[in-house]
N, C-alpha and C positions, 0 to 999 in steps of 0.2 A: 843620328848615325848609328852606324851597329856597334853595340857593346861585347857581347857573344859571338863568337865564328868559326864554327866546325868544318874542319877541312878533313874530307876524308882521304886515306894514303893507301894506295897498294903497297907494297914493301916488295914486291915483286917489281915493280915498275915505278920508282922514285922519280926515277927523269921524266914522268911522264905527269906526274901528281908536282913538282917542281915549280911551273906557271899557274898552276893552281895556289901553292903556300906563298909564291911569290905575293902573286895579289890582294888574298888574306892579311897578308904581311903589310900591304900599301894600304889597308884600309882600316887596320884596325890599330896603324900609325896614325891618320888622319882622325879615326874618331875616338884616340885614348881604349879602343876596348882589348878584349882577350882573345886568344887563340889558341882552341885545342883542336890536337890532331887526335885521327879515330883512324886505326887497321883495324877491320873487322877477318878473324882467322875461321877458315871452313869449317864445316862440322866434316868431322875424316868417318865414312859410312859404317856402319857395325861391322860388314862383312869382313873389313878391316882390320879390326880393333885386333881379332888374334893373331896377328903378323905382327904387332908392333910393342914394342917395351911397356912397361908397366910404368914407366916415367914419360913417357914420349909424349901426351899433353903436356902436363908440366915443363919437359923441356921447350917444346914449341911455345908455351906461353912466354915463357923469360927472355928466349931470344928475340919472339915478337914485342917484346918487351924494353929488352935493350936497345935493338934499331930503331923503333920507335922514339926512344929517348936521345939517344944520338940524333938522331934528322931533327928532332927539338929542340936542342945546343943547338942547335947551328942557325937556327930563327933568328932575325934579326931585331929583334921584341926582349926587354927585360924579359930576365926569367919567370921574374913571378905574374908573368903576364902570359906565359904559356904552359900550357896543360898537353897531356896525351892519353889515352886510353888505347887496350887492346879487348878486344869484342869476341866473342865468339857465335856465327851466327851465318844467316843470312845479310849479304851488305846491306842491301837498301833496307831491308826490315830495322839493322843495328843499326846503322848510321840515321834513320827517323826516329827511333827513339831515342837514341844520344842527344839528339838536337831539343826533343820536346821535356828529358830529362835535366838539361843545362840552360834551358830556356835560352838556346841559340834564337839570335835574331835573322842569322844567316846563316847558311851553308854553302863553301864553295866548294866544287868540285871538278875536275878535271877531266876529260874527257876527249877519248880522240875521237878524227875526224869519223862520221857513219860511213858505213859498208852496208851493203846489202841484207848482210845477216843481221847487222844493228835493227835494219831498219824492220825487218822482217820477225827479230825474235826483242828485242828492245834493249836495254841495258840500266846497269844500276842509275847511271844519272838520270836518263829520262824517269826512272821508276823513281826518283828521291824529286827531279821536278814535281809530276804530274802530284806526289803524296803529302812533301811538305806543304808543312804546318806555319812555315816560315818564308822569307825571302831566298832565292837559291841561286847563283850565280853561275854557267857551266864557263869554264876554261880551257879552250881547246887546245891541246896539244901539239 
């Protein structure tokens, strides 16, 4: 069974990454293993950077930080069977390396239903399907 299970989170969209943790949750009840969650946070573009406070990563990191940890209290898994991390990055780029880092055996991921543009420009789950290194379970929304 899986020991490792990276579930990645929008923090933008909880309700939607939700049936995803759910079943991360059923499964790694059934085989004793661990669950960490991964928000990976954008790169905010240079052109940017002089509009914005000289704390304003740092601040985004904490608060990504904090919600992240929050959504993890509420896992229905001892604590010390669950992890979180906050990324900075490309998703699918951070979330394959997080996994091949933690020596995930799984990744779940959540995913709503395709549209057109999904289908046409792709998205991070397909990109963490087709790349992982591991077993990857999509959760549809």
């Amino acid at each position: 069974m899986f020991k490792t299970i990276l579930v990645p989170v929008d923090l933008g969209e909880v309700e939607a990454a939700q049936p995803a943790i759910d079943k991360a949750v059923e499964l790694a009840m059934a085989s004793g293993g661990t669950l960490r969650l991964i928000y990976v946070r954008a790169i905010v573009p240079v052109t940017y950077m002089e509009f914005m406070p000289p704390t304003f990563d740092e601040e985004q990191q904490g608060e990504a930080e904090k919600r992240l940890a929050d959504l993890a209290a509420k896992v229905a898994l001892p604590a010390e069977r669950v992890s979180a991390v906050v990324r900075l990055g490309s998703v699918y780029n951070e979330v394959l390396d997080e996994a091949e880092k933690t020596g995930a055996d799984l990744v779940v991921i959540g995913s709503h239903r395709p549209t057109m543009a999904t289908y046409l420009l792709g998205s991070n789950a397909a990109t963490v399907v087709r790349h992982a290194r591991c077993s990857v379970l999509v959760v549809r929304a």
